[in-house]
C-alpha positions in Angstrom: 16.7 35.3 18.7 18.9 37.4 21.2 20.8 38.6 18.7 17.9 39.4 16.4 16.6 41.6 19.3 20.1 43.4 20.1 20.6 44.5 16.4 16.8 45.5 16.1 17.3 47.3 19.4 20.4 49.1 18.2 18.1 50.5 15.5 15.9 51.3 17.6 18.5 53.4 19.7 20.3 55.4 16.8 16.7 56.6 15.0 16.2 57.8 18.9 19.1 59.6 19.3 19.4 61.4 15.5 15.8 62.0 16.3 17.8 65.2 18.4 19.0 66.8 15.2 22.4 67.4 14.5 23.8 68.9 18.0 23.8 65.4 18.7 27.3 64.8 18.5 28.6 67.6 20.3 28.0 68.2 23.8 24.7 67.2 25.3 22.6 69.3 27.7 21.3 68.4 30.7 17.9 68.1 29.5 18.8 66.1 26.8 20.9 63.6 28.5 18.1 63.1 30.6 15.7 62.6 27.7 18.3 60.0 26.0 18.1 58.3 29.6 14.3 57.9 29.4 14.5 56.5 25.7 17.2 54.0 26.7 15.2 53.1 29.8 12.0 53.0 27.4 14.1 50.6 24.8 15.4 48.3 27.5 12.2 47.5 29.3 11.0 46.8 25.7 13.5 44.5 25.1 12.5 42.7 28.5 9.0 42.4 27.2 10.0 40.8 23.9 12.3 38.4 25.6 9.9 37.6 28.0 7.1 36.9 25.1 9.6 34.5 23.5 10.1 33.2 26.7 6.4 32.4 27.4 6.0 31.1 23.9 8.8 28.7 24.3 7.2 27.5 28.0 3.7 27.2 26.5 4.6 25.2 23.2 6.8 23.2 25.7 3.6 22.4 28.0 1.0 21.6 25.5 3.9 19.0 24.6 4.0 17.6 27.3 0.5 17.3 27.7 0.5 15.6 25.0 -1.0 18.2 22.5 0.1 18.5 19.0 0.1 21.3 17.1 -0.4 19.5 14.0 -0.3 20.6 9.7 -3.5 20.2 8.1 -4.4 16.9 6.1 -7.1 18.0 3.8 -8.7 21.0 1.7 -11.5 20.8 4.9 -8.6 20.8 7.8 -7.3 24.0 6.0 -10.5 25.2 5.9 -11.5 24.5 9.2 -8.6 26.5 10.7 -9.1 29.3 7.9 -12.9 30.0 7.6 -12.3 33.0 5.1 -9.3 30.6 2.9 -10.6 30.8 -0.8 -9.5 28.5 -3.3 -5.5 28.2 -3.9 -2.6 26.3 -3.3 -1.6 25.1 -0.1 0.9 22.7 1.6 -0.9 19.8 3.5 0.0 16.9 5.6 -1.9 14.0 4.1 0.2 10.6 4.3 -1.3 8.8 7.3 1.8 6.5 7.3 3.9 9.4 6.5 2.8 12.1 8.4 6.0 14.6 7.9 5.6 14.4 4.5 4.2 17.6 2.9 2.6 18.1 -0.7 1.3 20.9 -2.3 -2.2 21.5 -3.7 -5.1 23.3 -5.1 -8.1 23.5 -2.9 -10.9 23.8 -5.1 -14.4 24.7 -3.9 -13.2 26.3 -0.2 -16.5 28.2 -0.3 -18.5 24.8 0.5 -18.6 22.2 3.1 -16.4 19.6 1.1 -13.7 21.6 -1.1 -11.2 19.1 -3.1 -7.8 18.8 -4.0 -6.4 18.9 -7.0 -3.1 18.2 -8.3 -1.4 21.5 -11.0 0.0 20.0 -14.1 2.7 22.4 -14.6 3.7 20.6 -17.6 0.3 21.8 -19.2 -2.4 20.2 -20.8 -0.7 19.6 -23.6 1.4 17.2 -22.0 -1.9 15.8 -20.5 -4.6 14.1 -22.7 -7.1 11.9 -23.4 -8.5 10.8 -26.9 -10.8 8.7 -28.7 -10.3 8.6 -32.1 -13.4 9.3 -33.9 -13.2 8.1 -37.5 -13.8 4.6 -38.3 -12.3 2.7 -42.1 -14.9 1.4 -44.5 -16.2 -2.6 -43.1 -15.2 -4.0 -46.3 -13.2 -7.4 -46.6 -9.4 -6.7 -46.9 -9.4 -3.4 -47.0 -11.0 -3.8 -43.1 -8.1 -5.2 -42.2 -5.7 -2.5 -43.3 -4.8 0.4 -41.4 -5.4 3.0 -44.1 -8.5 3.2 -46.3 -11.9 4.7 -47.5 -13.5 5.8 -44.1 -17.4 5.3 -42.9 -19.4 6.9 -39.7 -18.1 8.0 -36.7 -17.4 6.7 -33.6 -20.1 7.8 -31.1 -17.9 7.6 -28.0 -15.4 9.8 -29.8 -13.1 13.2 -28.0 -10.4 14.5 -26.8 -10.2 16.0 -23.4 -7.3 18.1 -22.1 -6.4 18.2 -18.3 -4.7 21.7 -16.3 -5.5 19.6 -13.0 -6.6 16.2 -11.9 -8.4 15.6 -8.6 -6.7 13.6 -5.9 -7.7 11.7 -3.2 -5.4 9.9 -0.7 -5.0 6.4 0.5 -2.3 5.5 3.3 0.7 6.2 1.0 -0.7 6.3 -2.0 -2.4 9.1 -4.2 -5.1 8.2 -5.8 -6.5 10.2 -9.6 -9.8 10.7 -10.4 -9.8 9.9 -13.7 -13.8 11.0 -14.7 -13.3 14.7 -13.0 -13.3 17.1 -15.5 -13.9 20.4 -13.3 -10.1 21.9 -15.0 -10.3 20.0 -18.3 -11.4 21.3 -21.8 -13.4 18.8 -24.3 -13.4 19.3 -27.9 -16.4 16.8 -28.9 -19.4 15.5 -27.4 -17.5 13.4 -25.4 -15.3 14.0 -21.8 -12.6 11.6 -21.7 -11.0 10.1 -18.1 -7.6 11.2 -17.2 -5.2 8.3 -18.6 -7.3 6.3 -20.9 -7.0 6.3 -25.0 -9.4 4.3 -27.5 -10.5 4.1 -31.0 -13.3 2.2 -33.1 -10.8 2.7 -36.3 -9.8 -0.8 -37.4 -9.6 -4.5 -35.6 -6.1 -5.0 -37.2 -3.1 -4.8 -34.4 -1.0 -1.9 -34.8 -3.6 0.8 -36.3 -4.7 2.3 -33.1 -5.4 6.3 -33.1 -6.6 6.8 -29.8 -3.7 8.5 -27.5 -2.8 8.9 -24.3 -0.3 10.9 -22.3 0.1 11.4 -18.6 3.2 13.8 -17.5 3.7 14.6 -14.0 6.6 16.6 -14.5 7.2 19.5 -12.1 5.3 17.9 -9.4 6.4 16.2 -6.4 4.9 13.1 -7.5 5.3 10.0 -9.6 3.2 6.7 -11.0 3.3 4.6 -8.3 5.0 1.2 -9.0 3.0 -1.2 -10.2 0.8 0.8 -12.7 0.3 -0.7 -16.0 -2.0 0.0 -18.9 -4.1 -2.6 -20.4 -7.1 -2.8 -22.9 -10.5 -3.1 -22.3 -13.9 -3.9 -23.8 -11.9 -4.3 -27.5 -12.1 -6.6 -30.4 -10.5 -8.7 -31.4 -9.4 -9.6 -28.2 -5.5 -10.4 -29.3 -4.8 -6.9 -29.6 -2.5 -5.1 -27.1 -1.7 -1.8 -26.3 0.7 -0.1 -28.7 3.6 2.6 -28.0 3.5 1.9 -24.0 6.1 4.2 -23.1 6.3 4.7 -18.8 10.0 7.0 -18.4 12.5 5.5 -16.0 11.6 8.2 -13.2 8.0 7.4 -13.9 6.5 11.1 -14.3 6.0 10.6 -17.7 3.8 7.5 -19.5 1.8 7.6 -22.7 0.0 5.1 -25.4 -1.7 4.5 -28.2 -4.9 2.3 -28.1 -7.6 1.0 -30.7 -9.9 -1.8 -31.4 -13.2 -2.2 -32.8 -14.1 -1.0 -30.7 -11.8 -0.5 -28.1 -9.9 1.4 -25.2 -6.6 1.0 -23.2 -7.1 2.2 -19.2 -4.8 1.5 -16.4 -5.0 -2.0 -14.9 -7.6 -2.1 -12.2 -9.1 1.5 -12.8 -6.3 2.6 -10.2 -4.0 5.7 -11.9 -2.0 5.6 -8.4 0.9 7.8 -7.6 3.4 7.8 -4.9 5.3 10.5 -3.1 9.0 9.5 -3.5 9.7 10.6 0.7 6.6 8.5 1.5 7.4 4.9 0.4 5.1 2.2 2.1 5.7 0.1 5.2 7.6 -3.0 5.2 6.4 -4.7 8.0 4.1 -4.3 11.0 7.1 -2.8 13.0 7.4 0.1 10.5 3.7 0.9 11.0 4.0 0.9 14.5 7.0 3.6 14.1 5.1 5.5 11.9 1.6 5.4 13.3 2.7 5.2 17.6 -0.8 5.1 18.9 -1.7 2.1 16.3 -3.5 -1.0 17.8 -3.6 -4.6 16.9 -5.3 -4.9 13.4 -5.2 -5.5 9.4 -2.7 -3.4 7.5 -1.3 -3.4 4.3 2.2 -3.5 3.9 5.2 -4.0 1.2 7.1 -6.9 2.8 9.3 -8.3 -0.6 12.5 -7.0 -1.2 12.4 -8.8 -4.5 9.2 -6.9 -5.6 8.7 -4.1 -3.9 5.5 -3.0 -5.8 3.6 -6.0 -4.1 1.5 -5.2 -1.1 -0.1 -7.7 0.8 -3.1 -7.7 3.9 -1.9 -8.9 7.1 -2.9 -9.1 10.4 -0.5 -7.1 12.5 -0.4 -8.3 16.4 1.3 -7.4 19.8 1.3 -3.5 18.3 2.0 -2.4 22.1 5.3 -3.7 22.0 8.7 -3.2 20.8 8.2 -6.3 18.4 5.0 -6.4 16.7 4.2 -9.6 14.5 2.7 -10.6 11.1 -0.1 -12.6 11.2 -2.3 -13.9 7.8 -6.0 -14.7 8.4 -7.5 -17.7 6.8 -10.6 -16.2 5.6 -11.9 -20.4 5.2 -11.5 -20.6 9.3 -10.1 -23.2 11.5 -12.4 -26.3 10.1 -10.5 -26.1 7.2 -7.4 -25.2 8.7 -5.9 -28.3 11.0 -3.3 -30.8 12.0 -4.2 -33.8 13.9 -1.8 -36.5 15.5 -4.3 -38.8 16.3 -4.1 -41.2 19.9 -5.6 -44.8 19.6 -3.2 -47.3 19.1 -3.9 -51.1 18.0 -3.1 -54.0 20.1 0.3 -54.7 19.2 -0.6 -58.7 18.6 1.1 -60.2 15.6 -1.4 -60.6 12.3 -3.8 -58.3 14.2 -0.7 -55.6 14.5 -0.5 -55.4 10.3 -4.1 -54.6 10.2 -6.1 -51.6 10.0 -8.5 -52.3 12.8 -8.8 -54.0 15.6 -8.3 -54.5 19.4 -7.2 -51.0 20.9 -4.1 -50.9 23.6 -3.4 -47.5 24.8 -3.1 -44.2 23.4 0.0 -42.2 21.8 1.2 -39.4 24.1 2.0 -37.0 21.3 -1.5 -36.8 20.1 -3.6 -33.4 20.0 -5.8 -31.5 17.4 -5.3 -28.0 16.6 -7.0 -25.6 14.2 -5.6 -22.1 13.2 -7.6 -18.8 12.4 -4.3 -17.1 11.8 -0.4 -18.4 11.6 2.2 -16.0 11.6 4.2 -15.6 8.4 7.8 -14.1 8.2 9.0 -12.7 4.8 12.3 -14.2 2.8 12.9 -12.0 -0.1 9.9 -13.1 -2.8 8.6 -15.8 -0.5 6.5 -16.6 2.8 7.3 -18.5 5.4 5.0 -20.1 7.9 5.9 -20.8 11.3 4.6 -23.5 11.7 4.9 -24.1 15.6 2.8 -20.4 16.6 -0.4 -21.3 18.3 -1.3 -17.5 19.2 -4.7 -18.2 17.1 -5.0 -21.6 17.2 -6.9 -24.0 19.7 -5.8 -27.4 20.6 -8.1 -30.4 22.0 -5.8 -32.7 23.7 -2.8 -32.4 25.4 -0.8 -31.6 22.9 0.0 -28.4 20.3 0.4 -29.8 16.8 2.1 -27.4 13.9 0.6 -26.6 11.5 0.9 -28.6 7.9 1.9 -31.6 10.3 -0.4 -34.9 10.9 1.0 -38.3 12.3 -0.2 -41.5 14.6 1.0 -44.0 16.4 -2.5 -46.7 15.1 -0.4 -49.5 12.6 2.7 -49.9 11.1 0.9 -50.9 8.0 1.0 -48.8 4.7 -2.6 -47.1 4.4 -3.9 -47.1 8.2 -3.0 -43.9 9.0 -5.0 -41.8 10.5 -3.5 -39.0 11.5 -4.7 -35.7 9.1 -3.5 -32.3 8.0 -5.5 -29.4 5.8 -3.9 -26.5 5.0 -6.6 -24.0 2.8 -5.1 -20.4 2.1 -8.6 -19.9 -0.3 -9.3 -15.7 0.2 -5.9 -15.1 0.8 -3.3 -13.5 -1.8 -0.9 -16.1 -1.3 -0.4 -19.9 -2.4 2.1 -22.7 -1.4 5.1 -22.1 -3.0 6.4 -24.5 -6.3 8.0 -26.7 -4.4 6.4 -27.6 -1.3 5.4 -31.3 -0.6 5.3 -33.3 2.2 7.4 -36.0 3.5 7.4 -38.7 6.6 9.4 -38.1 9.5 10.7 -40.3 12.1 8.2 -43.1 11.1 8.8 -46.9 11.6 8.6 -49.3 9.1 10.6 -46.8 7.0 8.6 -47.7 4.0 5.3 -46.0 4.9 4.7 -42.8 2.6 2.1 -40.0 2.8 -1.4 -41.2 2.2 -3.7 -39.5 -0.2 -1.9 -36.4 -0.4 -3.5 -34.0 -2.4 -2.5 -30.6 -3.7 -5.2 -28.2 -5.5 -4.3 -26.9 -9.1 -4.1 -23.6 -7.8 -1.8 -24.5 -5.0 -4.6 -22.7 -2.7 -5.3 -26.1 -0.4 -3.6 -29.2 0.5 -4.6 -32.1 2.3 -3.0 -35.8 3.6 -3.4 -38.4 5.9 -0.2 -40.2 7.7 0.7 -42.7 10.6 3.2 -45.4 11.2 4.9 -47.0 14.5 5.1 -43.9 15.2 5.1 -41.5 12.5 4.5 -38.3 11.3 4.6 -36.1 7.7 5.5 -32.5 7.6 6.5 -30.1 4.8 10.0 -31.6 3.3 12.9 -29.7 5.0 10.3 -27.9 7.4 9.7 -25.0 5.2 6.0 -24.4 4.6 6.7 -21.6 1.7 3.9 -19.0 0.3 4.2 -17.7 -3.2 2.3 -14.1 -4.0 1.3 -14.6 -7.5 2.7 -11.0 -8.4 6.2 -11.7 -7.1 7.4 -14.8 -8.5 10.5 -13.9 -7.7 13.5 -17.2 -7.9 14.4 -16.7 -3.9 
C-alpha cells in the first residue's frame, strides 16, 4: 500500500510541477518556489490522509473481528439481494456450502426483481449438450413384428417431447447441489410435452435394446460435477426386465447420457435426486470434521461420509460432546431402549445336589455381576466398510442394578444346567441404515460347565434384530471375538 501511495504521489508531484510550463527546469523564481512549496505541502498532507484512512480501515475491520463480527459473502440469490436492493438478474459468486463455507460458486440469479429470486446453474456446453426426450412414435402391436425393433408404426405416444436446457435451477443441501429437474424457466420444448432435466423414455417397443428415448446431461465448463452415487434407473416400464441402455457417466463425472424405452417406459436418476458436488467441498467424515467446519455447531444429528471403502455412502448419526476437542458418533435406535437391552440376571439356586441341576427351585443369594441396562443410543466407530459398536459406552443408556452391562451381552449365575439361563440380550437396529455385519454370532464366555451354549439365539433375515438367552455357573455370551460389527447395505465393502 505504501508504495502504491509514493508512486501515485510522485505522479501527483510531476503533473504539479510541468503544470508551470517549460521554465520549469531552469531557474525558479521566488514566487514560484514558493508556490511548488505549497503544492508539496498540499500533496504530503494528502498522503497523511490516505494513510491514515487505510489506517482506520485496517483498525476497524480488526475491531469488528474481535467483536466477533463477520463480514461474511452472500449464500443465496436473496442474501445478494438483500445487500444490493437495485441487483437485477446476472451472474454472481455466492457462498452457499454450509459445511464448506469458503467455497465459492458462481450463478445466475433469476427473478432479483421479487421477493424470492433463484439460482440457476449456465450450461456453457449449450443445450445441445443438454436434453431430454420422449420418443414419440410407437411400432404396430402385432405378434412378432411387436417384438422387433423396426417395423410398421401406429399412434403416438401422448407423453411424447424433447426439451432443451440453457440453465437448470439449483438448490443447495449441506454439500450437495441439488437439480430441479421439472424447471423449465431457460428450456425450449418442441412438442406438447416439457421434459425434466435428466430423464429419457419411449412407448416404442417392449423388446430390450430398442429404446429411442435419450438423455444427456453435460456439465462441462462448470465448477461442478455428478455427485457420487448417482445412477439412472427405469421407471413405470414394461416389461419389467428391461434396463437402461447406453449408460455412459465419463470418469470426471461432468458428462452422463442414456437411452431409455419401454412400453411404456422412462429411465430417471435413482431416487429422483440429480445431485452434484463441488469438487473443493467434499462431505464430512466424522462429527470432528463438522465441528471444524461448522465452530458454533451443538450436539445433534448430522449426516456424514464415514467409509473410506465407499466414500459415496452417507449415514445419520447422532454427533455428541460438540463443545469439545473430541466430539463422538453416536447412532439412535429409532425402536428405543425396550427393545434395546442386556441383562445379567441375580438370583441364584440353592447350590444342593439334584436340586442344583434343575431349573427352579430354592433361591441362595444373588450374583454380584448382575444389572439391566437399556440403550437409546451406542456409540459407533468406523473401520473402513464396517461399524463397530462399543459395546461398554453407557452415555445413553440406564442401568437398574448395580451394575453396567454392555451392550449385545447377557449372562447369570441361576444353574449350571443347559437351558436355565436366564440372563437376556436384544439388540434391534430396525429404522436405522445399518445391520449386523455377515459374521456376527454370539458365543459363551467364561461359563462353567463348559458345555453350556447360547439359548434360543435368534438372528432376523434381515440381520436388523437379534435376540438370546444365556447363564451357567457363572456365565455369560457376547459377540464372538468382542466385535459387534454393522454392515451399511450400500457399502459391502470385504474389510
Amino acid at each position: 500500500m505504501d508504495a502504491w501511495i509514493r508512486s501515485k504521489a510522485l505522479v501527483f508531484l510531476c503533473v504539479s510541477v510541468l503544470w508551470w510550463g517549460p521554465n520549469v527546469f531552469g531557474v525558479l523564481t521566488v514566487r514560484q518556489a514558493a508556490h511548488l512549496k505549497r503544492r508539496i505541502e498540499e500533496v504530503t498532507s494528502k498522503i497523511e490522509q490516505v494513510k491514515l484512512r487505510v489506517v482506520n480501515t485496517h483498525e476497524v475491520l480488526s475491531s469488528l473481528a474481535q467483536t466477533g463480527f463477520a463480514i461474511t459473502e452472500p449464500k443465496s440469490c436473496r442474501e445478494v439481494k438483500s445487500r444490493l436492493p437495485a441487483a437485477s438478474d446476472g451472474d454472481y459468486t455466492i457462498h452457499p456450502f454450509s459445511m464448506c463455507q469458503d467455497t465459492s460458486i458462481r450463478v445466475y440469479c433469476h427473478n432479483m426483481s421479487s421477493e424470492n429470486p433463484e439460482e440457476f446453474l449456465t450450461l456453457p456446453s449449450g443445450p445441445d449438450n443438454n436434453f431430454a426426450i420422449k420418443y414419440g412414435p410407437r411400432l404396430q402391436w402385432s405378434g412378432a413384428v411387436w417384438y422387433r425393433c423396426s417395423g410398421p408404426l401406429y399412434g403416438f405416444w401422448n407423453e411424447a417431447g424433447e426439451t432443451k436446457f440453457r440453465k437448470v435451477r439449483i438448490e443447495f443441501e449441506n454439500s450437495k447441489v441439488k437439480i430441479i429437474q421439472d424447471d423449465f424457466t431457460f428450456a425450449t420444448t418442441t412438442g406438447n410435452n416439457d421434459v425434466p432435466y435428466g430423464v429419457a423414455g419411449d412407448c416404442y417397443s417392449p423388446r430390450q435394446g430398442c429404446g429411442r428415448g435419450t438423455l444427456k446431461v453435460n456439465l462441462t465448463g462448470t465448477e461442478l460435477k455428478l455427485a457420487q452415487g448417482v445412477q439412472w434407473t427405469m421407471w413405470y416400464t414394461w416389461p419389467g426386465d428391461v434396463t437402461v441402455q447406453d449408460m455412459y457417466i465419463s470418469q470426471d463425472r461432468k458428462v452422463a447420457s442414456a437411452r431409455c424405452g419401454g412400453w411404456c417406459g422412462h429411465c430417471k436418476p435413482e431416487g429422483d435426486n440429480l445431485l452434484l458436488s463441488h469438487s473443493q467441498c467434499m462431505e464430512p467424515k466424522s462429527c470432528r470434521e463438522v465441528k471444524s467446519r461448522l465452530p458454533a455447531a451443538s450436539d445433534g444429528d448430522y449426516t456424514i461420509h464415514p467409509f473410506s471403502m465407499c466414500q459415496d455412502t452417507s449415514i445419520r448419526v447422532y454427533c455428541h460432546n460438540m463443545s469439545s476437542e473430541n466430539p463422538e458418533e453416536f447412532l439412535t435406535l429409532p425402536s428405543g431402549p425396550d427393545n434395546n437391552f442386556a441383562i445379567k440376571y441375580g438370583p441364584r439356586l440353592q447350590w444342593s445336589g439334584a436340586v442344583w441341576y434343575r431349573c427352579s427351585g430354592p433361591l441362595y443369594g444373588f450374583w454380584n455381576e448382575a444389572g439391566e441396562t437399556r440403550f437409546r443410543k451406542v456409540r459407533i466407530q468406523f473401520e473402513n466398510s464396517k461399524v463397530k459398536i462399543i459395546q461398554d459406552d453407557f452415555t445413553f443408556a440406564t442401568t437398574t442394578g448395580n451394575n453396567d452391562v454392555p451392550y449385545g451381552v447377557a449372562g447369570d449365575c441361576y444353574s449350571p444346567r443347559q437351558g436355565c439361563g436366564r440372563g437376556t440380550l436384544k439388540v434391534n437396529l430396525t429404522g436405522t441404515e445399518l445391520k449386523l455385519a455377515q459374521g456376527v454370532q454370539w458365543t459363551m464366555w467364561y461359563t462353567w460347565p463348559g458345555d453350556v451354549t447360547v439359548q434360543d439365539m435368534y438372528i432376523s433375515q434381515d440381520r436388523k434384530v437379534a435376540s438370546a438367552r444365556c447363564g451357567g455357573w457363572c456365565g455369560h455370551c457376547k459377540p464372538e471375538g468382542d466385535n459387534l460389527l454393522l454392515s451399511h447395505p450400500q457399502c459391502m465393502g470385504e474389510n
